[in-house]
C-alpha positions in Angstrom: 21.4 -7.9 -6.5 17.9 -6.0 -6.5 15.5 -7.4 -8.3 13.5 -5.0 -11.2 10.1 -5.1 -11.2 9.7 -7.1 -14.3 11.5 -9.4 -12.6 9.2 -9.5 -9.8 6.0 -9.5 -12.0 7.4 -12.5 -14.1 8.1 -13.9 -11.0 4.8 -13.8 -9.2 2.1 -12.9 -12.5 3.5 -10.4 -15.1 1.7 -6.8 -15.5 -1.9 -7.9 -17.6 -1.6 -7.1 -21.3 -5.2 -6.1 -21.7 -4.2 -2.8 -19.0 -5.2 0.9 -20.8 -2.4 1.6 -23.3 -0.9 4.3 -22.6 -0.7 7.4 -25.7 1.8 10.5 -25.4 0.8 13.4 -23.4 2.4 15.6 -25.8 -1.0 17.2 -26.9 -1.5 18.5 -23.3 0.9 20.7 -23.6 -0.7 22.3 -27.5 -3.6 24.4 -27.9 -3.0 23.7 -31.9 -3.3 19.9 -31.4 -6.4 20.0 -29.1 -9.2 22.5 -29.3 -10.7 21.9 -25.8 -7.6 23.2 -24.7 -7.3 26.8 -26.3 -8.7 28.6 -23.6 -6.3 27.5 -21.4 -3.6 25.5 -22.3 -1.4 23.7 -19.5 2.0 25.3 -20.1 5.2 22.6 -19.6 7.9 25.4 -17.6 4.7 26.8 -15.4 3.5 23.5 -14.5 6.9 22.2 -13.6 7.6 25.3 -11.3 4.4 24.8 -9.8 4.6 21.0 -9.4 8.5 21.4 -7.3 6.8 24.4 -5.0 4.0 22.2 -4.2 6.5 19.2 -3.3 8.4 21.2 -1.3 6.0 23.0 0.6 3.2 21.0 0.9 4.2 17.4 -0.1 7.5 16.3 1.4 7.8 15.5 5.0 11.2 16.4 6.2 13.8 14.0 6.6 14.4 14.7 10.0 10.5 13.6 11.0 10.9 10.5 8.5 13.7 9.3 10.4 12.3 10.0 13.7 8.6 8.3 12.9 10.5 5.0 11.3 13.1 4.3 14.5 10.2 5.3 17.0 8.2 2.4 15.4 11.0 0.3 14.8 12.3 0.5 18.4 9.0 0.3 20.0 7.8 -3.1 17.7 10.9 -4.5 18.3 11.0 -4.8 22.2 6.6 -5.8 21.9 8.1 -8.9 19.3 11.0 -9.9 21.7 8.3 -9.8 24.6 6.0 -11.9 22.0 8.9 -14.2 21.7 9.9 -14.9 25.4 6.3 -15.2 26.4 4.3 -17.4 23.2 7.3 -19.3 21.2 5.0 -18.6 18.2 6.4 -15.3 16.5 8.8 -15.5 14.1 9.4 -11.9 12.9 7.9 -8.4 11.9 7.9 -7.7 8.5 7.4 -3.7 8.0 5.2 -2.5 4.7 3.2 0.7 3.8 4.3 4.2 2.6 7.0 4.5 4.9 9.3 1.9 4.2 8.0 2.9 0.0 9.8 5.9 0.4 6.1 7.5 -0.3 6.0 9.3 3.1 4.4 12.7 2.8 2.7 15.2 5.4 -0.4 13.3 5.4 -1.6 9.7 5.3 1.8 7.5 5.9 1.0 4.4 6.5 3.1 2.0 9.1 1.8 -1.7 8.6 3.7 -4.2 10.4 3.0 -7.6 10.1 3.6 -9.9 12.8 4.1 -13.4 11.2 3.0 -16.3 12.9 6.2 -19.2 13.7 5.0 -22.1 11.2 6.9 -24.6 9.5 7.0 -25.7 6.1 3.9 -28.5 6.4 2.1 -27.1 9.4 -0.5 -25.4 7.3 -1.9 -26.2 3.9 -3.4 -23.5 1.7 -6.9 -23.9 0.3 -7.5 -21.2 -2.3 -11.1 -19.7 -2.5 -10.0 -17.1 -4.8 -6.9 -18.3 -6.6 -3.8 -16.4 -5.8 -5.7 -13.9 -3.5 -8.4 -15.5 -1.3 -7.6 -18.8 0.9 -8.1 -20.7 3.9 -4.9 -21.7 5.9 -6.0 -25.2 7.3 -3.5 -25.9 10.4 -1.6 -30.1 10.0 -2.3 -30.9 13.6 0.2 -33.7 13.9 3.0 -31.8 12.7 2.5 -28.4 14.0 3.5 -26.5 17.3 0.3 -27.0 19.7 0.9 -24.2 20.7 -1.0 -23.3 17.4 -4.0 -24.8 17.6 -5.4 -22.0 19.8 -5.8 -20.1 16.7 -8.3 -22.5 14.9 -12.1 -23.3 14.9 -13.0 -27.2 15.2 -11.9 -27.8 11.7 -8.6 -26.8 12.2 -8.8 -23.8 10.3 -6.9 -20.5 11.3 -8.9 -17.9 12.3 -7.3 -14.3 11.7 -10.0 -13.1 14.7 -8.5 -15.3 17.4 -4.8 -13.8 16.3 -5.7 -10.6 16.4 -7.4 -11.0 20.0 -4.6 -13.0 21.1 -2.3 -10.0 19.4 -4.2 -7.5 21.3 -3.6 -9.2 24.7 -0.2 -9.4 24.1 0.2 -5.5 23.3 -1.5 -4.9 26.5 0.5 -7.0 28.9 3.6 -5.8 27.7 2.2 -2.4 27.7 1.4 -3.1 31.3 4.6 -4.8 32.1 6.5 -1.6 31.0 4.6 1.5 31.9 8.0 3.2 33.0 10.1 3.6 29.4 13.1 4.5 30.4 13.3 6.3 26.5 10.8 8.2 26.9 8.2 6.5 24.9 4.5 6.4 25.9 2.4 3.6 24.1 -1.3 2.7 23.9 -3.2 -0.2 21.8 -6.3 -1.4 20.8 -8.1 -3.4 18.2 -8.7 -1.5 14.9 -10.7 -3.4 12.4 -8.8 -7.0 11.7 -5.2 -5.4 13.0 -4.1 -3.9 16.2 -3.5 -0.6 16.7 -0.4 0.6 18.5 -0.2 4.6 19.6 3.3 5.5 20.1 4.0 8.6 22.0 7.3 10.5 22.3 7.3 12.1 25.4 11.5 13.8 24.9 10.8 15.2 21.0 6.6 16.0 21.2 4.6 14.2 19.1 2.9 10.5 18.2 2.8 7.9 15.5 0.5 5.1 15.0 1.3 1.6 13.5 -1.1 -1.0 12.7 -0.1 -4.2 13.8 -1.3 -6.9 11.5 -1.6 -10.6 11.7 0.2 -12.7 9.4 1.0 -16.2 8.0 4.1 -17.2 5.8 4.4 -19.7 3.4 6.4 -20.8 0.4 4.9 -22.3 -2.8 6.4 -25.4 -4.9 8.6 -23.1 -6.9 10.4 -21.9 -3.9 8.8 -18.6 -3.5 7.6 -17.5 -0.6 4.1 -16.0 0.0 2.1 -13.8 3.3 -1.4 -14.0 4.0 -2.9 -11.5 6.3 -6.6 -11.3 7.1 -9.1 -11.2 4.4 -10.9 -8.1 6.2 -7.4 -5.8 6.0 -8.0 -4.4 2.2 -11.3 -3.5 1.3 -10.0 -3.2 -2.6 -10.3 -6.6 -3.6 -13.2 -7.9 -1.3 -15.6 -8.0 -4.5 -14.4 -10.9 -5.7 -15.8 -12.7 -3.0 -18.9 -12.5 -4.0 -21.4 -14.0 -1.6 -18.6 -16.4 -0.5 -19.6 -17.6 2.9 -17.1 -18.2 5.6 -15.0 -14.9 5.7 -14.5 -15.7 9.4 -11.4 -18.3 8.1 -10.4 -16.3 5.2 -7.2 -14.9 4.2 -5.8 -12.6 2.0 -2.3 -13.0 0.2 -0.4 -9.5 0.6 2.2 -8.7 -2.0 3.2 -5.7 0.1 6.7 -6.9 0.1 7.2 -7.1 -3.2 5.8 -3.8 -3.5 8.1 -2.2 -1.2 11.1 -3.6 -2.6 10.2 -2.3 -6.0 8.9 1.3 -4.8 11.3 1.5 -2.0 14.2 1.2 -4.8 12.8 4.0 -7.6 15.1 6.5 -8.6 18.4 4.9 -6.7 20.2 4.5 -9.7 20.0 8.2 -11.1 18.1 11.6 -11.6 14.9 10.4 -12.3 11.5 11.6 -11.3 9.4 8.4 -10.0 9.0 8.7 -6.5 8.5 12.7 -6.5 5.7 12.3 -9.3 4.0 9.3 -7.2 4.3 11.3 -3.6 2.7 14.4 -5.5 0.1 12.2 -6.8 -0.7 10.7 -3.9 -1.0 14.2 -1.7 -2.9 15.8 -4.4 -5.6 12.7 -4.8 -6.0 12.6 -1.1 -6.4 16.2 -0.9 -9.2 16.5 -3.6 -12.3 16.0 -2.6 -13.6 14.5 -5.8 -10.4 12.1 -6.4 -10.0 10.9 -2.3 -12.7 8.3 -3.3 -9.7 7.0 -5.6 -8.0 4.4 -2.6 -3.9 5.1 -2.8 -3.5 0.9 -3.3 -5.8 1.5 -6.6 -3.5 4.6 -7.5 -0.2 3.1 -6.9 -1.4 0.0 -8.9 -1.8 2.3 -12.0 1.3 4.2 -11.3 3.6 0.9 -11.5 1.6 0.2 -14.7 2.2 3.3 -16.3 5.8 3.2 -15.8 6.0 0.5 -17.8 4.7 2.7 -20.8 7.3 5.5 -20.9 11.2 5.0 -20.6 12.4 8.8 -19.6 11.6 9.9 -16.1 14.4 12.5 -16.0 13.7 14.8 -13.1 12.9 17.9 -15.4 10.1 15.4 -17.0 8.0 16.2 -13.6 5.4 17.6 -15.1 5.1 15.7 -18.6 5.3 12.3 -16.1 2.0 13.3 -14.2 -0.1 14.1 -16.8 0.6 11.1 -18.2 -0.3 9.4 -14.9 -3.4 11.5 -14.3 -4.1 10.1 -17.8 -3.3 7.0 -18.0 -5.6 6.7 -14.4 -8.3 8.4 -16.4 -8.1 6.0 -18.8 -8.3 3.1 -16.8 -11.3 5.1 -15.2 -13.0 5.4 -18.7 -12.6 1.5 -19.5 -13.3 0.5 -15.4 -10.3 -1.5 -16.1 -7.2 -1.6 -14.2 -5.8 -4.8 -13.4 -4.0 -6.0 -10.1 0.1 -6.0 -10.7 0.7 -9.6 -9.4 -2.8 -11.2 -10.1 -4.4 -9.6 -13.7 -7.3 -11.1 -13.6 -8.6 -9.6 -11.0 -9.9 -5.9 -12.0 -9.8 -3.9 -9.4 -11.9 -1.0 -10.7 -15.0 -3.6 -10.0 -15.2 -2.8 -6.6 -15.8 1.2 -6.7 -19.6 2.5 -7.9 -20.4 3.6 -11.4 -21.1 6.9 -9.8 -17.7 7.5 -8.1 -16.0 6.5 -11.6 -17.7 9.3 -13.4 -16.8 11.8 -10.7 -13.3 10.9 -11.1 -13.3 10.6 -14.6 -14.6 14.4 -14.9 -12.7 15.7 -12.6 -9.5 14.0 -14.1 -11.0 16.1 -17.1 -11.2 19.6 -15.8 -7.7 19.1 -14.1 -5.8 18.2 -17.6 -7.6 20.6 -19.8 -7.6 23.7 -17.4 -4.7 25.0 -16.4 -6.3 27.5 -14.4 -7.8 24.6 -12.0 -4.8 22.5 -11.8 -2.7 25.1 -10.9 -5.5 26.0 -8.0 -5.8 22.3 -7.0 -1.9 22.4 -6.7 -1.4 25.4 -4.6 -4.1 24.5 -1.7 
């Protein structure tokens, strides 16, 4: 049975109470109600035309090129993790997160994060939180792990995400190397990017290319039974702040809820005609497409959206247009207060890390767009 997300967030750190409250959006739509609207009023059957058009042409990435991208990566990480396998013994599986497998795909910025999880039993690594529930180091239990292990620790024993990722890297290249003829077609480059590697896949039969990032990762399970994934503390810049001046980064981890994520975004609007995943891809082209909202990161956005979901029960298809202006709100909102706490960990505010002077950027621009029809409408047509 799928799990809700309430279930998920009770499971793992409910959604924080002290989050923006979210008010109706009603007035948005009545020059009466509010003043600073009169000039030009946002009206609910325009902006609901306008909102579909800009889906279909400029949002949605057709089905056809979805399919295509996911097997392409799919097929291609599949025969690198069974070459990983054969040659190391110390792979278990690849785990496959961001917009993609969200169902948030769009015609720019999709994301395809795969995370290549390291083979480790139950006690061959204890957790040392620096940053409870986000920030750790993964110490490796020499007697009772695979030595084959121990090549991805310092002289304490701790795991460093750098030596996976260079390890990760060789890897990608010899089996790049071993298989320069593919027999489907399939042309495929890789390099380090940052604290993942980068794998270029090109399709040679169709035309075109799609990158994955391929991201080193640990799996655990805590007392309760549930099981966790670190990935290296340098993947996600959104939460770094808490760091502080922390030293030692070199052995840090991150814990990544991105699964837990994906099986709550990957299962919106399943069920019925609802609106969720239409008003979230929208909301995502049209942040990343204005310049004054791109500074906005899609992880902070997507945080917001699952919190303001919470806040209104009907997401009926024809509610489009009344659903993102209550987003756009509620995000303004959060904005306002520099408040806007992570789904799984609520004390951690993730508004800390971005400058007071991209706050009030967003903030006013969030203003002109829901009190001018006239400039949403633009910013939705480009």
């Amino acid at each position: 049975m799928t799990k809700s997300f309430d279930d998920i967030s009770r499971a793992s750190g409910s959604l924080s109470t002290s989050s923006p409250q979210f008010t109706s959006t009603d007035h948005l739509y009545s020059a009466a109600s509010a003043p600073e609207l009169r000039v030009n009023p946002i009206r609910p059957k325009e902006l609901l035309r306008n909102l579909r058009k800009y889906h279909r042409e400029k949002v949605r990435l057709p089905a056809s090129d979805t399919q295509w991208a996911k097997q392409l990566v799919y097929s291609q990480t599949q025969k690198l993790l069974e070459f990983c396998k054969r040659e190391t013994g110390v792979v278990r599986n690849m785990e496959y997160t961001g917009c993609m497998y969200e169902r948030l795909e769009t015609r720019k910025s999709n994301e395809f994060e795969v995370m290549v999880v390291l083979k480790t039993g139950d006690e061959d690594v204890t957790v040392e939180e620096v940053v409870p529930k986000l920030y750790s180091k993964l110490k490796l239990v020499t007697g009772e792990a695979d030595t084959k292990l121990v090549k991805f620790t310092d002289t304490y024993d701790y795991l460093r995400p750098d030596k996976m990722q260079n390890w990760l890297d060789k890897l990608a290249q010899a089996w790049i190397e071993s298989t320069k003829r593919f027999s489907d077609g399939a042309r495929v480059r890789a390099h380090k990017n940052g604290s993942a590697v980068e794998m270029i896949i090109r399709d040679t039969n169709r035309g075109g290319s799609v990158t994955a990032q391929l991201i080193p990762c640990v799996k655990g399970e805590d007392d309760s039974g549930v099981m966790y994934y670190f990935v290296p503390c340098a993947f996600q810049e959104c939460t770094k702040f808490e760091l502080g001046s922390n030293a030692g980064r070199s052995v840090l981890w991150r814990r990544t809820f991105s699964l837990r994520e994906r099986e709550i975004l990957s299962t919106l609007d399943r069920s019925g005609n609802a609106c969720h995943t239409e008003c979230l891809k929208i909301l995502k082209f049209f942040f990343s497409s204005d310049r004054k909202l791109r500074v906005f990161p899609f992880y902070l956005l997507k945080t917001a959206f699952l919190h303001y979901r919470n806040f209104s029960e009907e997401w009926r298809s024809d509610q489009l247009g009344e659903r993102f202006l209550g987003a756009l709100r509620y995000v303004q909102e959060c904005v306002k207060r520099k408040d806007l706490p992570h789904c799984f960990v609520p004390s951690v505010n993730l508004l800390k890390g971005l400058s007071s002077s991209s706050l009030n950027g967003i903030e006013t621009r969030l203003q002109q767009v829901l009190t001018d029809e006239k400039q949403l409408f633009y910013a939705i047509s480009v």
